[in-house]
N, C-alpha and C positions, 0 to 999 in steps of 0.2 A: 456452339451453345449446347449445355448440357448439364442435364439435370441431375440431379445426387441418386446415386442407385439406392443410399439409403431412405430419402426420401420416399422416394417408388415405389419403397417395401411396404412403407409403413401406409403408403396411398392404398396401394391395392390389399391389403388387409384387411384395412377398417373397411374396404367395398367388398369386399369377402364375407366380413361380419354381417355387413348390412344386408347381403343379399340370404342372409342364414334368419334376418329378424330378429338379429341380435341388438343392433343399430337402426331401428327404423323410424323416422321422422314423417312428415306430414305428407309429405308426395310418396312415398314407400307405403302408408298407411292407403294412401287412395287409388292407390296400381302398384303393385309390387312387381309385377313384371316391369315397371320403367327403372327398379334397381337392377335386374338381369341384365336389360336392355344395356343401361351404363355400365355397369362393370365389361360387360361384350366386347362393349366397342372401345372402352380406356386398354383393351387388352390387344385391340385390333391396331390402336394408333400408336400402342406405346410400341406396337411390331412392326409396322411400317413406318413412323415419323424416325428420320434418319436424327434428329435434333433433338433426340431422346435415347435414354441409355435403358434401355429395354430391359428389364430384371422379372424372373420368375420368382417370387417367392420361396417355391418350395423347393428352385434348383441350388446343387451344391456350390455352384459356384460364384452363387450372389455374395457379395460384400458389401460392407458400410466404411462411411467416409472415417475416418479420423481427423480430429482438432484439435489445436491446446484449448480452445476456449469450450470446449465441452467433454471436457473431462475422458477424451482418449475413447470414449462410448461410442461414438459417429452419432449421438441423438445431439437434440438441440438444445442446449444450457436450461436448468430453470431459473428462477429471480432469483433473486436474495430476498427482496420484500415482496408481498402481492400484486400485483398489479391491481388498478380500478376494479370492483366488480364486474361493471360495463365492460371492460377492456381484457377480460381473462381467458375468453377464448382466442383470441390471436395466434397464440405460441404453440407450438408444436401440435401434439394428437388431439389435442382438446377442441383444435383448428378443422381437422380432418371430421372427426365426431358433429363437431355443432353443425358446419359445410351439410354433410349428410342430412341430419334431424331437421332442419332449415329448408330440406329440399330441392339442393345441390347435388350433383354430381361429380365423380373422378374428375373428369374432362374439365369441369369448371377451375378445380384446382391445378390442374395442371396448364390449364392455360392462362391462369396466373404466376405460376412458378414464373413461366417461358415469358411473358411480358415484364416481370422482375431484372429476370436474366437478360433483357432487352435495356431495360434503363440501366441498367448497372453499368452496361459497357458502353452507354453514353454520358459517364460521368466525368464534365472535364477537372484535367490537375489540380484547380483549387477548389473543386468540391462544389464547383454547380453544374449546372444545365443549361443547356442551351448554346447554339451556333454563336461565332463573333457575330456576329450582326443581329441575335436577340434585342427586342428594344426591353424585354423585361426576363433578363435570368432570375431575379431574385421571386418570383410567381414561381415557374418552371421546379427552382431546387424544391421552394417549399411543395410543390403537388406531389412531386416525385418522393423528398421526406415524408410526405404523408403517405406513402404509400409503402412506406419503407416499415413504416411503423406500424402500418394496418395489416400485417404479415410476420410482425414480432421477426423480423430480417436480425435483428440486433441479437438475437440469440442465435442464428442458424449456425456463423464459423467466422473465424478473426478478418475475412476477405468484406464481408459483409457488417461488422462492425465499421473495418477502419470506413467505407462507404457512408456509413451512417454519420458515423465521428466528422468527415471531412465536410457533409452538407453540412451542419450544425452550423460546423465552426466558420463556415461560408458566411451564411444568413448571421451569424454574430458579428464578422469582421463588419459587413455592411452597415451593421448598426453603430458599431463603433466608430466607423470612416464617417457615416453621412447622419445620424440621430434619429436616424427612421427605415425603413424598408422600401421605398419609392428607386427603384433602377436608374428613375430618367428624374432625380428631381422633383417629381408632383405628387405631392402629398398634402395630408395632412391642413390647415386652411390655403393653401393655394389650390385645391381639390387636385381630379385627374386619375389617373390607374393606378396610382401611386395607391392610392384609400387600396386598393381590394388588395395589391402589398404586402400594405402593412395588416390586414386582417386574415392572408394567405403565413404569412410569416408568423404570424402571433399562432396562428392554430398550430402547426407546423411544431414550432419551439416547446410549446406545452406540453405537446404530445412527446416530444423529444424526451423533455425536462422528465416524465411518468418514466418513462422508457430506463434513461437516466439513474431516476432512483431506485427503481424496481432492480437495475441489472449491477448495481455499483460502482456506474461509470463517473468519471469525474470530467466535466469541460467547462473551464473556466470561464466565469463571465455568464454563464447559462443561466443561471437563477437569476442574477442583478438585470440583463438583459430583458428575462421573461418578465420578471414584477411593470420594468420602466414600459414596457410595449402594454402589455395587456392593460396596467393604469389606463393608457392614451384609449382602447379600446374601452373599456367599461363607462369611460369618462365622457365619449365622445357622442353619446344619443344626442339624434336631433329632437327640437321639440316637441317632435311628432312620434317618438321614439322608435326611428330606425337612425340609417346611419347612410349617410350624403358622399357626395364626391370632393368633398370638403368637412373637416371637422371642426363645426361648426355649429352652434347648438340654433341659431335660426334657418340655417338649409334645411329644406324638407327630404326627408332619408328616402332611396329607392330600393326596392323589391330586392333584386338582385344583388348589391351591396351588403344588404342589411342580413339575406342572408348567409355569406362567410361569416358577416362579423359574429352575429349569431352563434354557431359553430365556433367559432375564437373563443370568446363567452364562455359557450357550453367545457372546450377543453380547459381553458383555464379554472373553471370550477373542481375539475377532477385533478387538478393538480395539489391543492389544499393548500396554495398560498394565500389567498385570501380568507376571511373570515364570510360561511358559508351564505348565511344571511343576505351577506351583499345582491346575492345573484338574482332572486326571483323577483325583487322590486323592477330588475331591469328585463328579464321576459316579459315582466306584466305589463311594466311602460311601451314596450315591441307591438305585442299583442291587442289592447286599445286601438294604437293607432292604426292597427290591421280593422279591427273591426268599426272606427271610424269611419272608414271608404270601403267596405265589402258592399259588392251586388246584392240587390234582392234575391240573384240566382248565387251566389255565394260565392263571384270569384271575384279576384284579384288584380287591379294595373300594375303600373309600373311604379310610379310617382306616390308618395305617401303624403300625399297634397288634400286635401277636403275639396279644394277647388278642382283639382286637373281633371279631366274628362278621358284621363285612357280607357280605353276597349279591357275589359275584360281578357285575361289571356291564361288560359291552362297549364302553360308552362311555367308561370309565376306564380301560378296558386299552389301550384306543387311545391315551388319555394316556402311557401307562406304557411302550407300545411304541416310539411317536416317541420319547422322553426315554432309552431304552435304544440308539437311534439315533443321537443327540447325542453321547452317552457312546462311541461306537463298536461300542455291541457287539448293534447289530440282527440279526447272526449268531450271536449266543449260543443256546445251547438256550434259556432263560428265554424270551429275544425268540421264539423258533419256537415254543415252546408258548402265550403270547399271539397269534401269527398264527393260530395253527389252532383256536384257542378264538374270536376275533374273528370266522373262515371261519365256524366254527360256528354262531353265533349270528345271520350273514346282513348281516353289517356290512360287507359289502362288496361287496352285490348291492344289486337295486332297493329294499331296504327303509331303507336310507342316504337314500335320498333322497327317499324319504319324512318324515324325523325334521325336519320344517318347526319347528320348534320348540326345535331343538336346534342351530343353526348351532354350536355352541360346540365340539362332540363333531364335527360332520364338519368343522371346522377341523383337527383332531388327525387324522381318518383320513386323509384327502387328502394330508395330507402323509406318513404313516407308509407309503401304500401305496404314493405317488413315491420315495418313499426307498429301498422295496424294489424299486420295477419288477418286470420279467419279466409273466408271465401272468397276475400277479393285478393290476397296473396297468391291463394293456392289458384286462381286461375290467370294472372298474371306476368307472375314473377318469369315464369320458363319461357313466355313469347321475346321478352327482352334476354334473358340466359344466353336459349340458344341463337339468337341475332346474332351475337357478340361473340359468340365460339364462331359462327360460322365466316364472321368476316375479319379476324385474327389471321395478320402476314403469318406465316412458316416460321419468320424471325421472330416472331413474339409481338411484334406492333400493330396497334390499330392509326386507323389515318383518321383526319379531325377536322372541322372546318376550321380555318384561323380565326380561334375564337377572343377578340382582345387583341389582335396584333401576338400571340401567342401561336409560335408553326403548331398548322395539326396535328403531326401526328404527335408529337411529345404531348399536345395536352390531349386527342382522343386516346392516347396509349392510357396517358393516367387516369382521365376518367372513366375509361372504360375496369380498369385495373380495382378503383374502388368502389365500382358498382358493383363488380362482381364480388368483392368483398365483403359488403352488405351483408351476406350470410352469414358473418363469421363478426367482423370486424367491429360491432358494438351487439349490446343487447340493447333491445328496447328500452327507453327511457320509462320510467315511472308513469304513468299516469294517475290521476288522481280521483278520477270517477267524474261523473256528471259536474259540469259548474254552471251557475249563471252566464247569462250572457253581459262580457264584458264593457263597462260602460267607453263611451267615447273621450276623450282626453279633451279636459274644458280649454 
C-alpha cells in the first residue's frame, strides 16, 4: 500500500503553510503549537510508516505521479462544471486547506488516504463489496461509494475512476435485475434491511450522479435509475413523517431509518433533478413528527409512535439532531433542547470515544457538532479525531461491530472513513435563524 508522493507534497505543504499562520483555522487559532505539534509528528510517521512513501519536499529527488486523466501534471483533474457549493471542498488542495481551517490535522488525512487505499483493494470484480457470504453487498458498495465520493477519489487517476465507474454500475445492475436495492429481497412494503438499502443506495447514486456531471462522465441508466429510486424515497413518508421498515404510509417511521433516508433527501436535493420546492415540505413533515414525541429533557426514542414508551437514547438524538440540521433548522428550540440533553448525557466528551462499538452513532455526532461549531466543536471534535487515528490497522482498516448483519470492519472502516471526513466533506447546511417551535402533526 502506498500513498502518492504527490500527494505527500502537496499534504506537507499546506502543513508548512499552516504552521507559518498562513493557513490557520479554529484549533491553530487556540494553540498554535498543536499545528507544530502535527506537522512533527506527520513527518515522524511519514519516516517510519513503511506503508508510506516518505517524500521531503524540498528534496531533489521528490517526484509526482503522472496520469492521462489529469492532464500529465501528477495533480488531481478539476470539474468541467462546479460542483454543489456544499460539496467543493472535497477535491484536491481545497480538501487539504478546509481539513486544516476545520481543525484537522496531516495525520487525519493521511489516515484517510491509507483507509481508501484499504477499501479499494477490497473491491470485488463486479464492483462491489463484500465477502461471498455478505447477506447485504448492495449497503457495503453504497458505504464504500459514499466514501469514494467524499474524497472526490473520481478525480485523483484513471485506477480510481474505473473504481468509482464499476460500484455505480454495480448498484444500477441491481436495480435493473431486482426494481429495488434490497440484497436479500426485503424491501419496500414487505419491509426488512432491505428499506435502509434502498435509502444507502439512493444516497450513494446521487452523489455519484453530482460527481458524474461535475467530472463529464457518462454511465448509462444513472440518471433514469436515480429519478426512479429517489421518487420511491421522497414518496415514501410514513404518516408520522419518518420512514418505516416498510413503505408504507400507515407504519410509524423509526429514528435510525429515517435518518439515511434523510440524508438520500438531502443528496438528491443537490442533484437539481427535482424541482427545489419539493424538498422542505418533506424536512418539515420529519421534523413535526420528531417534535411530536420529544422529551421534556429534549431527547429522542426509537419508534416515531406518539404512543411507544422508548427510553430516551443519545445516540438517536444525535440522529435526530443532524437531520433537524439538514432540514435547516439546527437553530430551532427542538434542535437546542436535543443539544443540551446530548451535552447531558456526556456525548460529547471523552465518553464518545469511547462507544468503540458504536461507530454508527459517532457518525451522526461528528457531524451534528461540525454543523453547530463554536465551543462545543472546538472541545470535542479531537477526543473522537484522535480515537480513530489511534485505533487505525497499519493496513488502513478500522474494526466494527457487525452492525445490521454488515462484517465490521468493512463498515467500521467506512464509517470511521466519513467521520473523519466531516472536515472537509460537506459544509454546514444553511440555517435559518431562530424558528418557532414546530407544531405536532394532527
Amino acid at each position: 500500500m502506498k500513498i502518492k508522493q504527490q500527494y505527500l507534497i502537496r499534504l506537507m505543504l499546506v502543513a508548512f503553510l499552516a504552521q507559518q499562520g498562513i493557513c490557520l483555522g479554529e484549533q491553530a487559532t487556540s494553540d498554535p503549537k498543536l499545528i507544530k505539534q502535527s506537522t512533527d509528528d506527520t513527518k515522524g510517521r511519514l519516516k517510519n510508516d513503511s506503508s508510506v512513501a516518505a517524500t521531503d519536499p524540498t528534496s531533489a529527488s521528490a517526484t509526482t505521479t503522472t496520469d492521462s486523466n489529469s492532464g500529465g501534471s501528477g495533480t488531481a483533474r478539476e470539474p468541467y462544471l462546479p460542483l454543489p457549493t456544499t460539496m467543493q471542498n472535497r477535491c484536491g488542495e481545497a480538501r487539504i486547506k478546509r481539513m486544516l481551517e476545520a481543525g484537522g490535522n496531516p495525520q487525519t488525512e493521511i489516515a484517510i488516504q491509507k483507509g481508501i487505499d484499504w477499501l479499494k483493494s477490497k473491491q470485488n470484480p463486479d464492483g462491489s463489496w463484500g465477502l461471498p457470504s455478505s447477506l447485504y453487498p448492495n449497503a457495503e458498495t453504497s458505504f464504500a461509494l459514499l466514501v469514494l465520493t467524499g474524497h472526490c477519489e473520481i478525480a485523483e487517476d484513471s485506477e480510481s475512476e474505473a473504481i468509482f465507474t464499476k460500484a455505480v454500475v454495480f448498484l444500477l445492475d441491481q436495480f435493473k435485475k431486482n426494481h429495488h436495492f434490497g440484497s436479500r429481497g426485503s424491501w419496500g412494503d414487505k419491509g426488512g434491511p432491505g428499506v435502509y438499502e434502498y435509502a444507502l443506495a439512493t444516497y450513494a447514486l446521487a452523489e455519484a450522479y453530482i460527481f458524474c456531471q461535475s467530472f463529464s462522465i457518462e454511465i448509462p441508466e444513472l440518471k433514469e435509475t436515480l429519478k426512479t429510486a429517489g421518487n420511491r424515497v421522497l414518496s415514501s413518508q410514513s404518516h408520522n413523517g419518518g420512514w418505516a421498515y416498510m413503505y408504507r404510509e400507515d407504519k410509524a417511521g423509526d429514528t435510525s431509518i429515517s435518518a439515511f433516508h434523510m440524508q438520500a433527501v438531502y443528496a438528491c436535493q443537490l442533484t437539481g433533478l427535482w424541482p427545489n420546492e419539493r424538498f422542505q415540505p418533506i424536512y418539515d413533515r420529519f421534523m413535526k413528527g420528531i417534535v411530536a414525541r420529544q422529551s421534556k429533557a429534549g431527547g429522542v426514542g426509537y419508534v416515531q409512535n406518539l404512543d411507544d414508551n422508548t427510553k430516551d437514547r443519545p445516540k438517536l438524538t444525535c440522529n435526530a439532531y443532524f437531520c433537524f440540521q439538514l432540514g435547516g433548522r439546527g437553530k430551532s428550540e427542538p434542535a437546542k433542547k436535543m443539544l443540551e440533553f446530548i451535552k447531558s448525557e456526556g456525548y460529547n466528551t471523552g465518553k464518545c470515544a469511547k462507544m468503540a462499538q458504536t461507530p454508527y452513532y459517532q457518525y451522526y455526532l461528528f457531524q451534528a457538532m461540525r454543523n453547530d461549531g463554536g465551543d462545543e466543536w472546538n472541545k470535542y471534535h479531537h477526543i473522537l479525531r484522535d480515537s480513530l487515528l489511534e485505533s487505525q490497522f497499519k493496513t488502513g482498516q478500522w474494526l466494527g461491530n457487525n452492525e445490521g448483519a454488515i462484517p465490521g470492519t468493512h463498515m467500521g472502516t467506512c464509517l470511521a472513513l466519513l467521520t473523519l471526513q466531516t472536515y472537509y466533506r460537506n459544509l454546514p447546511p444553511k440555517q435559518v435563524g431562530e424558528q418557532p417551535k414546530l407544531p405536532p402533526i394532527k
